[in-house]
DRENRO-47837 format. One record per residue (C-alpha): x, y, z. Coordinates in nm, 3 decimals, padded with zeros to 5 digits, m for minus. Layout:
<nodes>
NODE, X, Y, Z
...
</nodes>
This chain:
<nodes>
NODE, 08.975, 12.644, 10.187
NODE, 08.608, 12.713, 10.092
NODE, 08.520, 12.522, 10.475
NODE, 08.301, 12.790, 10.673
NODE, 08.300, 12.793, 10.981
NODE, 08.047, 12.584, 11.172
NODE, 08.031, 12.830, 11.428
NODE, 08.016, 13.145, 11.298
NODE, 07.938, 13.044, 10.897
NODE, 08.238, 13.275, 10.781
NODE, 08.453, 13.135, 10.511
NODE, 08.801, 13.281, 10.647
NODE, 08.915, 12.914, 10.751
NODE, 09.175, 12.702, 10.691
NODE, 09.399, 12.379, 10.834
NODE, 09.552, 12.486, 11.171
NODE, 09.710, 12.125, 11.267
NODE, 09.672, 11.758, 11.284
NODE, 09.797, 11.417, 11.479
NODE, 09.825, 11.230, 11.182
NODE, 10.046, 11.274, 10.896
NODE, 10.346, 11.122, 10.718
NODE, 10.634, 11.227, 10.531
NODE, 10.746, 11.012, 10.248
NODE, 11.121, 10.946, 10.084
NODE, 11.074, 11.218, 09.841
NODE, 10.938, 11.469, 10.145
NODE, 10.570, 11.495, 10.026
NODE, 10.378, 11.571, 10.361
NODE, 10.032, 11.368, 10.344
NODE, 09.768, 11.521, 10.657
NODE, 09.494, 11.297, 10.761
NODE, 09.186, 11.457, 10.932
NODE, 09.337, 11.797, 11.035
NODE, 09.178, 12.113, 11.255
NODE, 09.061, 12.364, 11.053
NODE, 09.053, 12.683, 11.244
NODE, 08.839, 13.054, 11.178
NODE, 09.016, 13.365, 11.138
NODE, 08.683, 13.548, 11.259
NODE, 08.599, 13.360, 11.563
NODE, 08.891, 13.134, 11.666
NODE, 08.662, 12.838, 11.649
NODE, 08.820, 12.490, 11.603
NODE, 08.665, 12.191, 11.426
NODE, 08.834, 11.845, 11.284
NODE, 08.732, 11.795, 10.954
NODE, 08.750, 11.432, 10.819
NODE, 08.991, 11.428, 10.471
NODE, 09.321, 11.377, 10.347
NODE, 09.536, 11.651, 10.207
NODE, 09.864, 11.711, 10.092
NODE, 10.046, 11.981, 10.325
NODE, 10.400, 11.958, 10.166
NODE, 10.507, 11.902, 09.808
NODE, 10.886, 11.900, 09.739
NODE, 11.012, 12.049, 09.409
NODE, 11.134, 11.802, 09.144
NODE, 10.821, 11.523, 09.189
NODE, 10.624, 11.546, 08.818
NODE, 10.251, 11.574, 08.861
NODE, 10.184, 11.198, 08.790
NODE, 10.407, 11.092, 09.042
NODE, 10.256, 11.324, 09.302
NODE, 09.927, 11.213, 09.260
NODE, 10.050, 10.835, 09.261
NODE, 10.229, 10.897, 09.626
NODE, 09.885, 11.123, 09.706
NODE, 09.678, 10.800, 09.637
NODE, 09.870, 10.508, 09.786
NODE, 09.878, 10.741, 10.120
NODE, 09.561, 10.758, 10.082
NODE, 09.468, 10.395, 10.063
NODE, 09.737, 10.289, 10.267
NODE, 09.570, 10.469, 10.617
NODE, 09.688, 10.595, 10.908
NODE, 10.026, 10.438, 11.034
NODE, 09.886, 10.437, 11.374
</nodes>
């Protein structure tokens, strides 16, 4: 995910989990501010951003990015 690692500066990193997310009617997966975690040294960080973690087959790309956006602006449900 091109996020090194605060800890140990390597690069092997990626989303591990989060608390926040939603799944809409169409089963797009929107993550808000999920743990990134290091392959190299099993360090564990939050990282503040909003990504999509599941995209169903079938959605066009405009339509995608239009669910992507109003997650986005809509917030956190909680």
């Amino acid at each position: 995910m091109n996020r090194p690692c605060p800890q140990c500066g390597s690069t092997e990193t990626g989303p591990s989990f989060t608390f926040d997310w939603d799944k809409d009617d169409t089963g797009q997966v929107i993550a808000r501010n999920p743990f990134f975690a290091c392959v190299d040294c099993e360090h564990a960080w939050q990282v503040n951003m909003v990504l999509v973690v599941g995209h169903p087959t079938g959605l066009d790309n405009s339509e995608s990015i239009n669910r992507f956006v109003e997650a986005v602006e809509k917030g956190p449900t909680s």
